[in-house]
N, C-alpha and C positions, 0 to 999 in steps of 0.2 A: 403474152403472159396469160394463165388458166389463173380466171379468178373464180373462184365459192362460195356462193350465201347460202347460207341456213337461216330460216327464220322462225322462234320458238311456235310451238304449235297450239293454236288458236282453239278456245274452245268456245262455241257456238251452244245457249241451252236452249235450244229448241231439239226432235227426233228428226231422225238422218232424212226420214220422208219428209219433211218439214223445209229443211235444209235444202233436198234439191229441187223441192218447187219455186223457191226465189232464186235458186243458183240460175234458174233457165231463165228467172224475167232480164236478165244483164247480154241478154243475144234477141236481136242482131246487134244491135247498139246499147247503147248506154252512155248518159247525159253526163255522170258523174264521174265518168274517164275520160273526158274528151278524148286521148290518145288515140282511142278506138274508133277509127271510121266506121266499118261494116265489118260483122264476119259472116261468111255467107258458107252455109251447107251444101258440101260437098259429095257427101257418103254419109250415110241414116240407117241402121237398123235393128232391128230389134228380135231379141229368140222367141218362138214359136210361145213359149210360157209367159210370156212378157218380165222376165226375171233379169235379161242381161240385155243391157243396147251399147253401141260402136256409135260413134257419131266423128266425121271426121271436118274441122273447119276452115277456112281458108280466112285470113283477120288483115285488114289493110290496118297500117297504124302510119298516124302523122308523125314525121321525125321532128321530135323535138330536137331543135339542134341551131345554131344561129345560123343566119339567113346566108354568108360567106360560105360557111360551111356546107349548108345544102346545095349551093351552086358548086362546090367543088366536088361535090360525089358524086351530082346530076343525077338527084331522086329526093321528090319532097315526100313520098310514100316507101316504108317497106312492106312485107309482107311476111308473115307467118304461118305453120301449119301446124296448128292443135286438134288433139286426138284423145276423147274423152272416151273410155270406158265403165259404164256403172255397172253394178252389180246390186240390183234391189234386193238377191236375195241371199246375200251376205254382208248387204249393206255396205257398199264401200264405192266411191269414184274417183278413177286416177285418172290425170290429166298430164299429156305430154306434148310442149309447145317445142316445135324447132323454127330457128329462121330460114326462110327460103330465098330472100334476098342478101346479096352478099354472101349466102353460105360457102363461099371458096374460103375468102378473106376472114370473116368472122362467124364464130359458130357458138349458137345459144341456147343451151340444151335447159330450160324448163322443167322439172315435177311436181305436180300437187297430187295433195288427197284429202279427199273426205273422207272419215268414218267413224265408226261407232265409239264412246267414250269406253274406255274400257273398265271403268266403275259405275258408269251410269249409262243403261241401256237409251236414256231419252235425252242427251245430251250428243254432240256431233263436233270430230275435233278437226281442225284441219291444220295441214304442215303443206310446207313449200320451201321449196331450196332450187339453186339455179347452178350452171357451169358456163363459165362466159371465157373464151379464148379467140382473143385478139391477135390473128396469126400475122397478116399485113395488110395494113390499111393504109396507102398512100402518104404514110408514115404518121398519120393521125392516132396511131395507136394509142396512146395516152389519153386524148380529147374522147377519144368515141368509150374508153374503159369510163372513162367519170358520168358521160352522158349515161349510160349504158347501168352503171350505180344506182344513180339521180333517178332516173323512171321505174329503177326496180322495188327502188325504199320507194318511191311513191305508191305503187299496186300495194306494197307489202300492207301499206297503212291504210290502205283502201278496203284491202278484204274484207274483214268483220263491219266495217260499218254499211257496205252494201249490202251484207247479208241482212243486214238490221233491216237496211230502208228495203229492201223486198219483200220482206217476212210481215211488214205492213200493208205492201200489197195484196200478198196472199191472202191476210185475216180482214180485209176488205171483199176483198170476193166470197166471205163466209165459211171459209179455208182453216178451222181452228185444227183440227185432229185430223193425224192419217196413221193407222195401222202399220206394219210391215206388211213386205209381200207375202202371199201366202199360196204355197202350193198347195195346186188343183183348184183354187180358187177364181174362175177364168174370168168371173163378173166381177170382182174388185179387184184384180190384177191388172184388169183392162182400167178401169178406172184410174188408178196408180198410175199405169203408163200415162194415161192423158193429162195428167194433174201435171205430172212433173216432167211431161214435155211439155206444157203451158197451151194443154187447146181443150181441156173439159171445165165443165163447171162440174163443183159436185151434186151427186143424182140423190142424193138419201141420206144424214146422219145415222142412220142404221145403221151404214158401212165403216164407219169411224172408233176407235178403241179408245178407250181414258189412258189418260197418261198415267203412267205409274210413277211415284216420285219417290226419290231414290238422292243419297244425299253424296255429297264431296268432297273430303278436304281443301279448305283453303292454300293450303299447301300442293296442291297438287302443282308437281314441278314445271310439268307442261303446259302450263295453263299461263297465257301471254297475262290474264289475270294476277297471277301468282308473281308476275314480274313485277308490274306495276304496283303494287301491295307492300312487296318484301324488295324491291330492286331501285325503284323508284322509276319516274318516265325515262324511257330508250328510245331511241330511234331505232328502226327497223336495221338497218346496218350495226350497230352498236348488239342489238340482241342477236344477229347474226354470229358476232364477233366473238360473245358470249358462247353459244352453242359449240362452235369454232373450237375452243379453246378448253371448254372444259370435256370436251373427245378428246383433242390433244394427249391432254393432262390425265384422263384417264387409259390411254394406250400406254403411256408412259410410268405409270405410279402401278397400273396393274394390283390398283390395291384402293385405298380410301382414297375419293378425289373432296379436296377441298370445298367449304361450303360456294356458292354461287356470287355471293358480297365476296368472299376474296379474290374470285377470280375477276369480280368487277373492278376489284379498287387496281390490281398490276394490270387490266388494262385500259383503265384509266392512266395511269402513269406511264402509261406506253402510247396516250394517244389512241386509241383499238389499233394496233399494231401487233395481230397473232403471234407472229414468231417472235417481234421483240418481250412482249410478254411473256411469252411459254419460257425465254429463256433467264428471264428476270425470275419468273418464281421457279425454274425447277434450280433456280441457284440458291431460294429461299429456303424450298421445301427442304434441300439437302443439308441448307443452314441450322434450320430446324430440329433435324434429328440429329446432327451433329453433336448439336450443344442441349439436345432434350430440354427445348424450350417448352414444348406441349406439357410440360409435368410443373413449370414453374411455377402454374396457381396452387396446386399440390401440394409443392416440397419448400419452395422458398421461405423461409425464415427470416422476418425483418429484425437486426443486428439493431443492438439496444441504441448505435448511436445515432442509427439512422431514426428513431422511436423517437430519438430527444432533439435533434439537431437538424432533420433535413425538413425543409418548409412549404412540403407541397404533400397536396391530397384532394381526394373527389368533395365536389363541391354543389348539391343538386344539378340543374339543368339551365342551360338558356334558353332563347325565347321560339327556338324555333324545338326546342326539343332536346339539344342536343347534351350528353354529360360533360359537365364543365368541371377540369380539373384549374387548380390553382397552384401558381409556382411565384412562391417571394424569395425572387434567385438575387435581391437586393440585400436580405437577410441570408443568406447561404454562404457559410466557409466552405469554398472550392475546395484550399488547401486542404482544410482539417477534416474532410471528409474522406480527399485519396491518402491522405495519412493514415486515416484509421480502418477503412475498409478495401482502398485501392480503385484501381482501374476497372477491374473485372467484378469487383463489389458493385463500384456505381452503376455499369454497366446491368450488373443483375439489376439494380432495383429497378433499373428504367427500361428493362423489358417484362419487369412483373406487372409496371404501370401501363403498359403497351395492353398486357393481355387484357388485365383488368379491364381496359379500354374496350375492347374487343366484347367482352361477356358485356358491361354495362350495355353495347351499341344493341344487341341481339335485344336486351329487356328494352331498352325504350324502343327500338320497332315496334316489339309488342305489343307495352303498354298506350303507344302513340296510335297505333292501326297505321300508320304509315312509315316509309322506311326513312329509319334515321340511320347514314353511311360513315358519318364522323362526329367528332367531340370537339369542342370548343377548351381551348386553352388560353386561361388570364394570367397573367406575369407583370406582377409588382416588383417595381425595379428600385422601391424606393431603397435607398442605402447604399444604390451600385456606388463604385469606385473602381481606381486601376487596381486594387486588389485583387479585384476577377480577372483583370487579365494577367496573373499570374502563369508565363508560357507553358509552364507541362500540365498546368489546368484546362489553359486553352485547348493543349493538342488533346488530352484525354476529350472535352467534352467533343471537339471535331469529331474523332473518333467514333465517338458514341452516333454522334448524327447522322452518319455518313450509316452504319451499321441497321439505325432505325430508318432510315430514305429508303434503304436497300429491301427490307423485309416487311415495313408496316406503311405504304406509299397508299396516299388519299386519305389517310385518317383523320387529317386533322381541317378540320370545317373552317375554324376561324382560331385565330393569334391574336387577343386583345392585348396591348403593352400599356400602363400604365405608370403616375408619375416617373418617366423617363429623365434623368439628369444630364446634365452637360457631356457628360463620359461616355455614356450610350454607344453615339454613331462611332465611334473607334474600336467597340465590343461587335458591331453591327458590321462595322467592313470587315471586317475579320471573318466574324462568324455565317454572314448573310451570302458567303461565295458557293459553301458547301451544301447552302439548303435547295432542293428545287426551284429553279423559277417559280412554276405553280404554287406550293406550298407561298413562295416569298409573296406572291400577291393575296395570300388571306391574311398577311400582318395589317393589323391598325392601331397607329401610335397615339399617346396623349402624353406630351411635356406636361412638366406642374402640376396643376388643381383644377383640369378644364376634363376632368374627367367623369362628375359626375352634370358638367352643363350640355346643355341641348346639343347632341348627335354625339353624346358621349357613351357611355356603359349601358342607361338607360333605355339607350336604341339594341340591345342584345341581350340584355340581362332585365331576370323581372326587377320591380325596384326592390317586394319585400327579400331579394335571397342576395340585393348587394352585401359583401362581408362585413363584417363589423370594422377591421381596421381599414377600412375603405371610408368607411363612415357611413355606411348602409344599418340596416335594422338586425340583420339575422346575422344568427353565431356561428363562426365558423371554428371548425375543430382540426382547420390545416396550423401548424406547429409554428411558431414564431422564428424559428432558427437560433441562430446566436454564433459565436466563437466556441469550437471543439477544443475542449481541453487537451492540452498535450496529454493529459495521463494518460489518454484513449486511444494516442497514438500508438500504431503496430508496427514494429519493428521490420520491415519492407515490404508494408504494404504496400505500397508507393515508389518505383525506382521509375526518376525521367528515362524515356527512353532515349534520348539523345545523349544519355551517361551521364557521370559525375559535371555538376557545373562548373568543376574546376578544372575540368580534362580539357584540353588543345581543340579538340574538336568541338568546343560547344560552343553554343551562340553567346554564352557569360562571358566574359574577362573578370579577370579576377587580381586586384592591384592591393599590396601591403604597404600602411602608411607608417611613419613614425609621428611621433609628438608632434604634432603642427604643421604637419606636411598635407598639403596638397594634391589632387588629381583634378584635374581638369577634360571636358571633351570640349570639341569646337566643332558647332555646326553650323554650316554657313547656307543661309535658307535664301531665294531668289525666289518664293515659292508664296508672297501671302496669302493667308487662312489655311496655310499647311499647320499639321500639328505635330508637335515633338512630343515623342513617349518616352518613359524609363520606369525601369522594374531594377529595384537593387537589396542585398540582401546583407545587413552588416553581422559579419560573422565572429566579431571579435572586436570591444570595447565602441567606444562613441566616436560615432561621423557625425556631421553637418553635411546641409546639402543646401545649395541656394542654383535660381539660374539665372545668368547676367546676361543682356544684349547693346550690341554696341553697333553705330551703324557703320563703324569699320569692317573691314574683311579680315582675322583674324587668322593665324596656323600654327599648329604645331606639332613639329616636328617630330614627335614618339609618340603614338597614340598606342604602342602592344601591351601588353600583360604582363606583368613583372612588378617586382619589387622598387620602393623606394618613392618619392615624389617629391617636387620641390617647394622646397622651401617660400615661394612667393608665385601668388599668382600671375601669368600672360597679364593680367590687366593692372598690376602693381606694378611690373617688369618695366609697360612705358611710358610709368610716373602719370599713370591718367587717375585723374578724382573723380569718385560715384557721381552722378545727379550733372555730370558733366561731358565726360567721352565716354559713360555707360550706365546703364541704370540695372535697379535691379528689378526683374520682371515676377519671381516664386519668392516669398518670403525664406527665411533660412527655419530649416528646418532642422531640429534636433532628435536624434537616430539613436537608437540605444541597441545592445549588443541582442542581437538575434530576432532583429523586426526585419519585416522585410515590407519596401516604400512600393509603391507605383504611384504615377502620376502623369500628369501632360498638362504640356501651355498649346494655345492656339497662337501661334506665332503671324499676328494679324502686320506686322510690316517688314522688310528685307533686311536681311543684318546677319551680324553673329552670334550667334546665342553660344551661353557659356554655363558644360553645366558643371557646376564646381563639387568636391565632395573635400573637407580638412579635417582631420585626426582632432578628435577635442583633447581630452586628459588622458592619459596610461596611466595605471597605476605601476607597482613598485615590479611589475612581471617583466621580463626583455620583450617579450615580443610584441610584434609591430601590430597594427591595427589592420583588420582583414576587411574587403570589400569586396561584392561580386553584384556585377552591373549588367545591366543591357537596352540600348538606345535604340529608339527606331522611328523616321520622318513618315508623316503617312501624306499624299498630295493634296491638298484644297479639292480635287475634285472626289477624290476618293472620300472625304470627309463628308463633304458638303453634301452631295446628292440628294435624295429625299430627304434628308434626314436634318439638313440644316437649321431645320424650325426647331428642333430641340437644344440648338447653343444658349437660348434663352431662357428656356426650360427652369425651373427650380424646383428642388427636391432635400428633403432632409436629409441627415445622415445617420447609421443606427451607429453603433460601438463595433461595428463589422471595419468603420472607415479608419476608427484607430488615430495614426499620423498621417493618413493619407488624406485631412480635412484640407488642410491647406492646402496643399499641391494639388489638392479637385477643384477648389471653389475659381470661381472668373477672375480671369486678369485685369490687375487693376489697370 
């Protein structure tokens, strides 16, 4: 396999004469490579003007490689042959290393250069890139491509700092200033040569020129500086992967290439996996102009309800820098948001919040001097309920997720969850599949009130900018939420895409009672600290709803969709008494026409569970009483996982919980 490094080009502020007088102190040897044995002069010379020298070198290097290994190649030495040519009087030295050991099996083709800054005549930059093809190597190909990695990021990270620690040698020997070369000049030319072949002292400060200073942008993109400033620390393979990538992406777009931070953050989500990422963003980029995201800061128009109702907004910064938005998704009607703006509404607002994201990260780089790569997101859960997981809310926000994974990947620094409630981890298995791994390990949770005690908020957040309804000092101007009025509702803003919930094909069932009739489910659990969910929607006059368990094993016979239901309950039918052959587990719940419930028990022992729904009162109309339901077991372990520590958890409830108080709070 041909593998390619690039490694950003190094800029050195000393003059290029400067530069290769310590370039020569690193031959024959050098302490701070060990790898280098000896390199020993082969071929030396130099033109008649002392303008241009050939030097050609033969370099023993110890194989780093485990001790197995070197007995099986039977060579604890390879060897090299580097081939420098400078150019004093154009200022420039390129260097070209091949291997001569193994050269059948493996071939490692080497270039560097020195040379002159191209905005600063006293500055000297250097770049290096390598091509390594592992054609056959007694099948160690793999092993010898990592080693082969390993020692190259090592020199990579070596370069400028040897340049440093020689450059101290040189201005020890009295070595401050050196001219260019100068034709016709044969006495300082000779001079030159001997300095920066490292065998003169110098004869005269006479012969030395002052530096001219001459300034640079910070910015300057070449500048491994410029990385580290605006990129944050890389490893020499990672800036490789960097350079890699955004060639790529420039062959490819033939037009504006993305700034340098994007091209970091998809390959970071790629692991620095070139091609995986080239094809992660050119599926972004084309996302992009699709849907003329780039104008969104521009053109977007925030919709009056999302002004009045939606409960998240920029929030100064946390502790390391970064823009802290806040989301009270506890306080948030799911429903009454895709009702009134839809699918492709929410979706807008949460890629206006994306970019925003994006412009805030560039200003605090700025204003920080160092690179701030993501934002920090607090999410106050106080109020959740099975209300959220209302299923076409569910799938909308999946959707959105899966959307922003796709095109906004590494952005997000840290996920602080706070008063988390009992409900949580069932919103959490759900939701926690579709997120990155990665992203999933910057969540950190806090059940109840333990959020603002020691390794709580205060480890991320300063204390004066905790929010006010946190109970912090400073004012926050993110919107409290509340319940969207129907008036606001838009006539299909909103259609499930799995169809009408009364169509055949949908995960609802949909059962019509009369006066005092009954519907029953039976679920028969083997499964303790499993929990049973339901989402139901009364579409027409008053339900009750309670759920009974019995340690019988219970059945029954018609569980489909359709009309009618009987007149007495499975558990009436075989003349068994409450508090005796079954108890009741969810209080009974009173349902008014056009609420829609969720809820769940932690079914902590084995049995039947029964969830009951019976027609209260009809008035004087014929028709029957409409219900449309949907049940679902999720397994103890699916539950449990991390997240167990929040079954204890407590948390208030806003007026978001509605009828959903009861069928939230803990089984008695």
């Amino acid at each position: 396999m041909v593998q390619e490094y690039v490694s950003p080009v190094r800029v050195h502020k000393y003059p290029f004469e400067m530069v290769m007088a310590a370039y020569e102190r690193r031959f024959p040897t050098c302490p701070q490579i060990p790898v280098v044995v000896e390199c020993v002069v082969t071929a030396d010379s130099w033109a008649e003007d002392n303008s241009q020298r050939h030097t050609t070198r033969r370099c023993q290097l110890n194989v780093e490689a485990p001790y197995l290994l070197k007995k099986m190649i039977g060579v604890d030495y390879i060897f090299f042959i580097q081939k420098n040519h400078l150019d004093l009087q154009n200022r420039f030295l390129e260097i070209e290393a091949t291997n001569e050991t193994f050269s059948s099996r493996v071939s490692v083709l080497e270039k560097c250069k020195y040379f002159v800054h191209p905005e600063n005549p006293q500055w000297t930059c250097f770049e290096q890139s390598a091509v390594l093809d592992v054609k056959n190597f007694f099948g160690l190909e793999s092993t010898v491509e990592k080693l082969a990695m390993k020692q190259y990021g090592a020199n990579i990270a070596k370069g400028k700092e040897l340049i440093e620690s020689f450059m101290k040698e040189v201005h020890d020997e009295n070595i401050t200033e050196l001219a260019p070369w100068k034709k016709g000049n044969q006495e300082y030319n000779a001079y030159l040569r001997n300095v920066v072949s490292r065998g003169a002292e110098p004869k005269s400060p006479s012969i030395t020129t002052e530096i001219r200073q001459s300034s640079l942008s910070d910015q300057y993109t070449l500048d491994s500086d410029y990385i580290k400033r605006y990129l944050g620390e890389l490893t020499p393979m990672q800036e490789s992967r960097l350079l890699q990538l955004r060639k790529w992406i420039a062959d490819l777009q033939k037009g504006k290439v993305p700034s340098d931070t994007t091209l970091l953050r998809f390959l970071r989500a790629r692991d620095f996996n070139v091609e995986k990422a080239r094809e992660m963003l050119s599926q972004s980029l084309l996302w992009r102009k699709k849907h003329q995201v780039d104008r969104i800061l521009s053109e977007y128009e925030t919709p009056d309800v999302v002004t009045q109702y939606f409960p998240g907004g920029w929030h100064h910064h946390d502790k390391d820098g970064r823009p802290l938005y806040i989301l009270r998704l506890g306080q948030m009607d799911v429903k009454g948001l895709l009702k009134s703006i839809g699918e492709d509404g929410l979706l807008k607002l949460t890629l206006h919040v994306c970019e925003e994201g994006l412009k805030l990260l560039e200003e605090a780089t700025r204003t920080s001097e160092r690179a701030i790569q993501s934002w920090c997101l607090l999410v106050d859960l106080d109020g959740l309920n099975m209300r959220h997981l209302w299923r076409p809310g569910v799938r909308a926000l999946l959707r959105i997720i899966q959307i922003v994974e796709a095109n906004y990947p590494e952005t997000m620094g840290r996920v602080l969850i706070v008063r988390a409630p009992r409900v949580f981890p069932i919103l959490w298995t759900i939701v926690s599949t579709f997120i990155d791994e990665n992203t999933r390990s910057k969540f950190l949770f806090y059940g109840g009130k333990d959020y603002l005690q020691p390794g709580g908020l205060l480890d991320y957040i300063p204390k004066d900018l905790i929010p006010d309804f946190l109970g912090g000092p400073c004012k926050s101007f993110v919107h409290e939420g509340g319940l969207v009025p129907k008036s606001l509702y838009v006539a299909g803003a909103f259609t499930e895409r799995d169809g009408d919930p009364l169509s055949e094909d949908s995960v609802y069932r949909c059962v019509s009672l009369g006066k005092g009739q009954i519907h029953e489910v039976i679920v028969v659990n083997r499964d303790p600290h499993s929990v049973l969910t339901w989402d139901f929607d009364v579409l027409r006059h008053d339900i009750s709803f309670a759920v009974f368990r019995s340690v019988h094993e219970l059945t029954i016979a018609d569980d489909n969709p359709g009309s009618g239901g009987s007149e007495k309950s499975v558990l009436d039918q075989k003349n068994w008494r409450e508090g005796e052959h079954y108890h009741r587990v969810e209080p009974a719940l009173h349902c008014h026409d056009g609420e829609s419930i969720q809820g769940s028990h932690v079914m902590t022992e084995s049995g039947s569970y029964v969830l009951q729904w019976r027609c209260e009162l009809l008035d004087s109309t014929p028709r029957a009483a409409q219900l449309v339901y949907f049940h679902e077991t999720l397994d103890s372990q699916q539950y449990k996982g991390s997240m167990s520590s929040l079954q204890s958890g407590t948390s208030g409830f806003s007026c978001l919980s509605g009828k959903s108080v009861a069928s939230s709070c803990p089984s008695r």
